[in-house]
KOLMAR-422681 format. One record per residue (C-alpha): residue number from 0; residue in three letters; x, y, z. Coordinates in steps of 0.2 Angstrom, whole numbers, plus 5000, padded with zeros to 4 digits. Example, Ala and Ser with C-alpha at 12.3 -4.5 7.8 and 13.67 -1.06 7.14 Angstrom:
{i 0, aa ALA, px 5062, py 4978, pz 5039}
{i 1, aa SER, px 5068, py 4995, pz 5036}
***
This chain:
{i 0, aa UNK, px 4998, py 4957, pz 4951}
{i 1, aa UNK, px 4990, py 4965, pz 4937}
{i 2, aa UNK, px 5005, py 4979, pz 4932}
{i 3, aa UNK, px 4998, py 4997, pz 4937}
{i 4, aa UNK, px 4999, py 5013, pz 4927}
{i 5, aa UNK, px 5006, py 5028, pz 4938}
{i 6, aa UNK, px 5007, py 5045, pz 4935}
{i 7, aa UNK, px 5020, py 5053, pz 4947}
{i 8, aa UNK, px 5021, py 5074, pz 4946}
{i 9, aa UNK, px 5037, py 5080, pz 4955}
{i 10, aa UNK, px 5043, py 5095, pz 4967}
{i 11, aa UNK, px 5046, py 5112, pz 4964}
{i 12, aa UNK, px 5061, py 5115, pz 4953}
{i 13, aa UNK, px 5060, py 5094, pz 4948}
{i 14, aa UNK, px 5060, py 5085, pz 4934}
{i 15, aa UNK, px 5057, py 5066, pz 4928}
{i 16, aa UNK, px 5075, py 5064, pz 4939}
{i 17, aa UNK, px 5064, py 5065, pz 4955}
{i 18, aa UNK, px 5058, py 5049, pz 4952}
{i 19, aa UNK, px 5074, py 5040, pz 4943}
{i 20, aa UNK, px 5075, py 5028, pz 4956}
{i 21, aa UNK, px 5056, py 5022, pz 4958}
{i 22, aa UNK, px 5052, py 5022, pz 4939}
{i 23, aa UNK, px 5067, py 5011, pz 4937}
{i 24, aa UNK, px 5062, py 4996, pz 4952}
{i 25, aa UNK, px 5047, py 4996, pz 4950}
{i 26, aa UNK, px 5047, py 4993, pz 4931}
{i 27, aa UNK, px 5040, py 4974, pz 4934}
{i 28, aa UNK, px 5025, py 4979, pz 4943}
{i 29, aa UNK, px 5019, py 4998, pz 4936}
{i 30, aa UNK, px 5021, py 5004, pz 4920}
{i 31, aa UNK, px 5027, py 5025, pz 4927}
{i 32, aa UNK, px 5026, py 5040, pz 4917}
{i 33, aa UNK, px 5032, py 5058, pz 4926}
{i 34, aa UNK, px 5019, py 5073, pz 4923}
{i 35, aa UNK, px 5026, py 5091, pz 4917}
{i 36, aa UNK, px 5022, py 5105, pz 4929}
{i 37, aa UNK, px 5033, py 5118, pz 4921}
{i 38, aa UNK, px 5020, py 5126, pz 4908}
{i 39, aa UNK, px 5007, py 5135, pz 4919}
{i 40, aa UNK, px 5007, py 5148, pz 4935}
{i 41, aa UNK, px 4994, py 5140, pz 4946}
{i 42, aa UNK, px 4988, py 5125, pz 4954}
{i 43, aa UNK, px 4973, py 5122, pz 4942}
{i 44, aa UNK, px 4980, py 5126, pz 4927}
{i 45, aa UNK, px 4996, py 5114, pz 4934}
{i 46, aa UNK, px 4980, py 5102, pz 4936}
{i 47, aa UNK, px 4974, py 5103, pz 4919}
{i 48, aa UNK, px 4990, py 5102, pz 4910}
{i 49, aa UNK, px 4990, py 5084, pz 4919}
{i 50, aa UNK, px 4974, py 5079, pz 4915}
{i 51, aa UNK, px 4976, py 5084, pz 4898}
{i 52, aa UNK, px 4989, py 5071, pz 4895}
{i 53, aa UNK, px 4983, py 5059, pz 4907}
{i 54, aa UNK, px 4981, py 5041, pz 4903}
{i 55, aa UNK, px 4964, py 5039, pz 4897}
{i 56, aa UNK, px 4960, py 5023, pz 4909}
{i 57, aa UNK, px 4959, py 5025, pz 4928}
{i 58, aa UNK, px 4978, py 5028, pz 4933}
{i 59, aa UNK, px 4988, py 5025, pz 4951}
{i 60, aa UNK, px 4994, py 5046, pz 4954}
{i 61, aa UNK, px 5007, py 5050, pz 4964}
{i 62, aa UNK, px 5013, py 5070, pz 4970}
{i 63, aa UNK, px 5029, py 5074, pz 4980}
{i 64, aa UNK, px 5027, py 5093, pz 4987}
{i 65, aa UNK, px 5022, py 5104, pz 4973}
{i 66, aa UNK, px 5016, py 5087, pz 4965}
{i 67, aa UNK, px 5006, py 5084, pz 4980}
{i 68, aa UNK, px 4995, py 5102, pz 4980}
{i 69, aa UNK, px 4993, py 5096, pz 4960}
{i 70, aa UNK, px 4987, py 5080, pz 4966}
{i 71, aa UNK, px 4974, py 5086, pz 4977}
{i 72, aa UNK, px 4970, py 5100, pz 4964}
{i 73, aa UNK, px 4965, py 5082, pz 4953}
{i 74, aa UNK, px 4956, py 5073, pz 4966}
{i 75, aa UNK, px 4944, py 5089, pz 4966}
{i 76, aa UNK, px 4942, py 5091, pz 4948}
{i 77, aa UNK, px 4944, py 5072, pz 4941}
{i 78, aa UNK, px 4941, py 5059, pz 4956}
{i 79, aa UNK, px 4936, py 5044, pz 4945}
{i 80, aa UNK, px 4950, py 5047, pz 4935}
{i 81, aa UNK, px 4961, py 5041, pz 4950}
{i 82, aa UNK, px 4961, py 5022, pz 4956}
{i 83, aa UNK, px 4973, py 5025, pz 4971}
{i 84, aa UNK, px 4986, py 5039, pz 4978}
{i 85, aa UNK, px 5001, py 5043, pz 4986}
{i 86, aa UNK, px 5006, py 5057, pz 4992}
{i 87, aa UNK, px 5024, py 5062, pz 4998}
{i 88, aa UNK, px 5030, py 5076, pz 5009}
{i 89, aa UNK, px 5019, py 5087, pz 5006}
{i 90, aa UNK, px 5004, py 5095, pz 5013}
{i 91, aa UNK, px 4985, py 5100, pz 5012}
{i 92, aa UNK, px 4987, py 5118, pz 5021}
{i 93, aa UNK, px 4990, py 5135, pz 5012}
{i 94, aa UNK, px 5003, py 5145, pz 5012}
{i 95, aa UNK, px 5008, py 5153, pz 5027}
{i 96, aa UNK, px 5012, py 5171, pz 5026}
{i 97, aa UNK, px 5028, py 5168, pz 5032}
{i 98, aa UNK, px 5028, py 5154, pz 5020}
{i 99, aa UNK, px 5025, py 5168, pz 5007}
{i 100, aa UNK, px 5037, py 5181, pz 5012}
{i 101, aa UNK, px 5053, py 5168, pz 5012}
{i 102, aa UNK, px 5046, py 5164, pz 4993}
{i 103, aa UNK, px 5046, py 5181, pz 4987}
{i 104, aa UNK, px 5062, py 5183, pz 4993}
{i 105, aa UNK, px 5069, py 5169, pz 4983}
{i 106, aa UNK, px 5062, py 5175, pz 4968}
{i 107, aa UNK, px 5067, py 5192, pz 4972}
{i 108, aa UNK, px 5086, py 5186, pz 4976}
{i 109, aa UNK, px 5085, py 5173, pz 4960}
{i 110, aa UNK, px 5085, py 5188, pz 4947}
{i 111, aa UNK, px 5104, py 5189, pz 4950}
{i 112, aa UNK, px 5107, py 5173, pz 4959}
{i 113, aa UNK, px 5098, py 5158, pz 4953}
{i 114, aa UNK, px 5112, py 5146, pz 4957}
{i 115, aa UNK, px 5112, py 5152, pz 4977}
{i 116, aa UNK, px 5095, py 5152, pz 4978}
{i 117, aa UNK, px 5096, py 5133, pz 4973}
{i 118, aa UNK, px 5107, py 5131, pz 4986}
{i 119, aa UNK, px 5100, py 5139, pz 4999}
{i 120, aa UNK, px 5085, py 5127, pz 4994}
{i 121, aa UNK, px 5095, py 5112, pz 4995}
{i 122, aa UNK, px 5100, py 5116, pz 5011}
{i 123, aa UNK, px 5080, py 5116, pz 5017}
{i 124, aa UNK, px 5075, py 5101, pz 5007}
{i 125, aa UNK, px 5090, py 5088, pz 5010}
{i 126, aa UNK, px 5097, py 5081, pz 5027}
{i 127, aa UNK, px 5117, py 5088, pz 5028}
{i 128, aa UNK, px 5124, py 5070, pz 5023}
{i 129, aa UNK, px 5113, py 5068, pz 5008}
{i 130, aa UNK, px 5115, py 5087, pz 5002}
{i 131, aa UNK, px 5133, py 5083, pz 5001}
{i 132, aa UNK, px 5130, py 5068, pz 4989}
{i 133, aa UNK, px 5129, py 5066, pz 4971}
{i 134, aa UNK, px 5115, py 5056, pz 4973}
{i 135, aa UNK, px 5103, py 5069, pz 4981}
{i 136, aa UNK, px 5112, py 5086, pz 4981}
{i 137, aa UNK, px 5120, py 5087, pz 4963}
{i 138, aa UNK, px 5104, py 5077, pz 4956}
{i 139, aa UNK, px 5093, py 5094, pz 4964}
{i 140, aa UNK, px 5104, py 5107, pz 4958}
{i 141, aa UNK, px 5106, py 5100, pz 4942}
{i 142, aa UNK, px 5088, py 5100, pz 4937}
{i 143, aa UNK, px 5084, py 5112, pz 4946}
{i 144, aa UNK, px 5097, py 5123, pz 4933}
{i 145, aa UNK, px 5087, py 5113, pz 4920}
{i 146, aa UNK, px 5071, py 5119, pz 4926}
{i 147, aa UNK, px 5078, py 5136, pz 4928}
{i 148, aa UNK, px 5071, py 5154, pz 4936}
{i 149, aa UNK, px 5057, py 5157, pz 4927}
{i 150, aa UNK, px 5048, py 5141, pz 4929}
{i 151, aa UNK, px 5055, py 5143, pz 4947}
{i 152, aa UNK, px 5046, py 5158, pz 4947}
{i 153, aa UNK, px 5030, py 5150, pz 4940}
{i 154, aa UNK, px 5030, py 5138, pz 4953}
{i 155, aa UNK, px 5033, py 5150, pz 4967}
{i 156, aa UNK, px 5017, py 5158, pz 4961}
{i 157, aa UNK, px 5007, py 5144, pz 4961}
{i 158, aa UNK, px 5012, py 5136, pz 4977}
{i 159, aa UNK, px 5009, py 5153, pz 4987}
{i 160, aa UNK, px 4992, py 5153, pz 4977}
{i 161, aa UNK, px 4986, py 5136, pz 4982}
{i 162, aa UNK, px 4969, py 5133, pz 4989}
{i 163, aa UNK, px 4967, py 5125, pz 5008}
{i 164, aa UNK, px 4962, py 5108, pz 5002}
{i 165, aa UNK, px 4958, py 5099, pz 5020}
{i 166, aa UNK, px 4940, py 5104, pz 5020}
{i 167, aa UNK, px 4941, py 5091, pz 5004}
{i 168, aa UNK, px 4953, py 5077, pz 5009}
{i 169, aa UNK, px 4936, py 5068, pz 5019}
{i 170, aa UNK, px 4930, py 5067, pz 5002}
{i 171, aa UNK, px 4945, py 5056, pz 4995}
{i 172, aa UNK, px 4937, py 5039, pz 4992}
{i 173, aa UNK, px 4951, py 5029, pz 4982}
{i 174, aa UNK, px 4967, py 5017, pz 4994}
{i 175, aa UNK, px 4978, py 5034, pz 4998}
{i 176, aa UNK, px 4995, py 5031, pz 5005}
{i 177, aa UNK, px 5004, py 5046, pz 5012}
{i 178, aa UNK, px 5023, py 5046, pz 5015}
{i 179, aa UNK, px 5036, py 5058, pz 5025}
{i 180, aa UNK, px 5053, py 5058, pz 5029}
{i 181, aa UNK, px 5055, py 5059, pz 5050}
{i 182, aa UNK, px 5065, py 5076, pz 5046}
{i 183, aa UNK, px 5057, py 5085, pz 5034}
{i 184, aa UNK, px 5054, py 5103, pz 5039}
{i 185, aa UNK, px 5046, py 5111, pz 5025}
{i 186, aa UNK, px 5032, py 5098, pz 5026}
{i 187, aa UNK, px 5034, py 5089, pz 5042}
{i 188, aa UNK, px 5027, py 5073, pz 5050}
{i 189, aa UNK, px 5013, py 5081, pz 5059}
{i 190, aa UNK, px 5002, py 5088, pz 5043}
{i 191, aa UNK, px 5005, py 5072, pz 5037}
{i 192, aa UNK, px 4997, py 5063, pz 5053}
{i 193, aa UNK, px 4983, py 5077, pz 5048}
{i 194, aa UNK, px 4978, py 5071, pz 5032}
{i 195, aa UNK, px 4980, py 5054, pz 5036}
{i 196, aa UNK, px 4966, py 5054, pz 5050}
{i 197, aa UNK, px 4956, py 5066, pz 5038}
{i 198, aa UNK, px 4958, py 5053, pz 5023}
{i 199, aa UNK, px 4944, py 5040, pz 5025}
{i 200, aa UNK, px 4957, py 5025, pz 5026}
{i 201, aa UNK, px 4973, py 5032, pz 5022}
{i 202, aa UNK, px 4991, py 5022, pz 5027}
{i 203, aa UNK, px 5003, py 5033, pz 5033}
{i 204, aa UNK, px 5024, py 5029, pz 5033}
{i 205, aa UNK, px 5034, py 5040, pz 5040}
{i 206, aa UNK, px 5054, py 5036, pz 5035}
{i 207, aa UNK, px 5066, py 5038, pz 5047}
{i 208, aa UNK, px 5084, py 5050, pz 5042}
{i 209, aa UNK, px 5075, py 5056, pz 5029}
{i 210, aa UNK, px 5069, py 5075, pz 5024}
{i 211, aa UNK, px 5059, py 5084, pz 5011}
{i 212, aa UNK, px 5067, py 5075, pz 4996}
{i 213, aa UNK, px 5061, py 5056, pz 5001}
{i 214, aa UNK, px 5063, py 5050, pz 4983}
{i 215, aa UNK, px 5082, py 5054, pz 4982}
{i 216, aa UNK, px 5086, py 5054, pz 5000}
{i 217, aa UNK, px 5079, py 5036, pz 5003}
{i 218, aa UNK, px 5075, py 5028, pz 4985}
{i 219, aa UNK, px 5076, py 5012, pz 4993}
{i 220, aa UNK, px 5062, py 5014, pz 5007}
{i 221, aa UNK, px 5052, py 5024, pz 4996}
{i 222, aa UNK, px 5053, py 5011, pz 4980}
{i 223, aa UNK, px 5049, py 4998, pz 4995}
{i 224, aa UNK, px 5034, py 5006, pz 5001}
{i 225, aa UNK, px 5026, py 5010, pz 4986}
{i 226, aa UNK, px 5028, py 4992, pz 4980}
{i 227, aa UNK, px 5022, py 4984, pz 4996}
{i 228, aa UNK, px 5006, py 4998, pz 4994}
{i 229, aa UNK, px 5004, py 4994, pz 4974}
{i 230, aa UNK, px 5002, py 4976, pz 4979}
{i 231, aa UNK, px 4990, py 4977, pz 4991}
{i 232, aa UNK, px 4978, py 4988, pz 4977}
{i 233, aa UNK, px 4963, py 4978, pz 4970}
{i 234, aa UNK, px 4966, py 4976, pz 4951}
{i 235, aa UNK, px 4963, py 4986, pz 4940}
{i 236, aa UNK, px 4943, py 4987, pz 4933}
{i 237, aa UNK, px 4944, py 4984, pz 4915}
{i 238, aa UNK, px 4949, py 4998, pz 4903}
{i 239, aa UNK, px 4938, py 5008, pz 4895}
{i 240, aa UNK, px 4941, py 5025, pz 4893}
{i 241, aa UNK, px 4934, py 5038, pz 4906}
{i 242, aa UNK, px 4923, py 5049, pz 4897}
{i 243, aa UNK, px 4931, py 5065, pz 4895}
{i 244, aa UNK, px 4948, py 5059, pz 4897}
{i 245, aa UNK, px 4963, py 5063, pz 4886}
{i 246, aa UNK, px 4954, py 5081, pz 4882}
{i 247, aa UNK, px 4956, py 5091, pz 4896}
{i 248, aa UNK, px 4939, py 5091, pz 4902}
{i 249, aa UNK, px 4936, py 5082, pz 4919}
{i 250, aa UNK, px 4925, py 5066, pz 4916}
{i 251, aa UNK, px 4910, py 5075, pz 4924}
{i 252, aa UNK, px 4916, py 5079, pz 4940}
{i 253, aa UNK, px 4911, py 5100, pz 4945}
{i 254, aa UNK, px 4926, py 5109, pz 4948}
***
């Protein structure tokens, strides 16, 4: 199998630890690089910031929750750019006003609180036993102090301005896996189904004792599955350079 070249974008309030596990086991088989969303306020401009530092060949993308809205965001703007995605617990909806008000209240609380309002995240994201490890809870709350409140607040902002990007998922043409964690209830197993059946294609996992944070909670499954799903891929078609890419301008696509 020809190695592949992935670009994973983490979670809200994650860095490159996210994907420690995955980059790491699947070394032999992909060359991985983890995208920075910490530098702009919105979905787009998250998007562009991506692109902009993009591999310049066609690259496998893969988006975990926040990562996930970006990836979309990408697949609108820069679709030949993309040779296969994944998407993990996350969701193609917009933001519930509900949604909305309990992120507002974070950032609201997080002005004096920051480390409880990482908890109280943890709490929502990770099943109990996993929130308790070092594996999962200490790894979230320490980037998530890395990261720290106004990134947090950044991100907040973006993900409460996101775009409904279902009317586009039937427009996905590249091999799309799509994975979720039985208990995840931030982003649970039915809006997965949904862009699975919208998704011309798509293969959809489901893991079981697993909740929002798949990558940590369940590295091995998740490593597992995304290997299986690389090896299955068709190779790679040559690899001249995209027009456009490496400049932040979208290889033609209309945005």
């Amino acid at each position: 199998m020809d190695r592949k070249t992935i670009l994973m974008l983490p979670g809200l309030l994650n860095d490159a630890t996210l994907y420690e596990n995955q980059v790491s086991a699947l070394a032999d088989v992909a060359k991985c690089t983890v995208g920075d969303l910490t530098r702009s306020s919105t979905i787009a401009d998250m998007a562009d910031d991506v692109l902009a530092a993009a591999p310049e060949t066609p690259f496998v993308l893969v988006g975990m929750s926040m990562g996930g809205y970006v990836a979309l965001e990408i697949m609108r703007r820069a679709p030949k750019r993309v040779s296969a995605l994944a998407l993990l617990d996350t969701s193609a909806r917009p933001d519930t006003e509900e949604a909305t008000a309990g992120r507002e209240a974070l950032i609201a609380r997080g002005k004096t609180e920051f480390p409880k309002v990482v908890e109280a995240l943890l709490a929502k994201l990770a099943l109990p036993d996993h929130a308790d490890t070092p594996e999962v809870g200490s790894a979230f709350q320490s980037m998530a102090i890395s990261v720290g409140y106004e990134v947090f607040v950044q991100q907040q902002r973006a993900i409460i301005g996101r775009p409904d990007s279902r009317p586009s998922l039937a427009a996905i043409r590249c091999p799309t896996l799509i994975v979720c964690g039985a208990d995840d209830s931030l982003t649970p197993p039915e809006v997965h189904k949904e862009m699975a059946e919208a998704i011309p294609g798509a293969r959809l996992e489901i893991i079981p004792e697993c909740g929002h944070l798949s990558p940590l909670e369940q590295p091995d499954k998740v490593t597992a599955i995304l290997r299986d799903w690389l090896q299955s891929l068709p190779p790679e078609k040559g690899g001249e350079p995209i027009p456009g890419a490496g400049d932040g301008v979208d290889s033609g696509e209309p945005r």
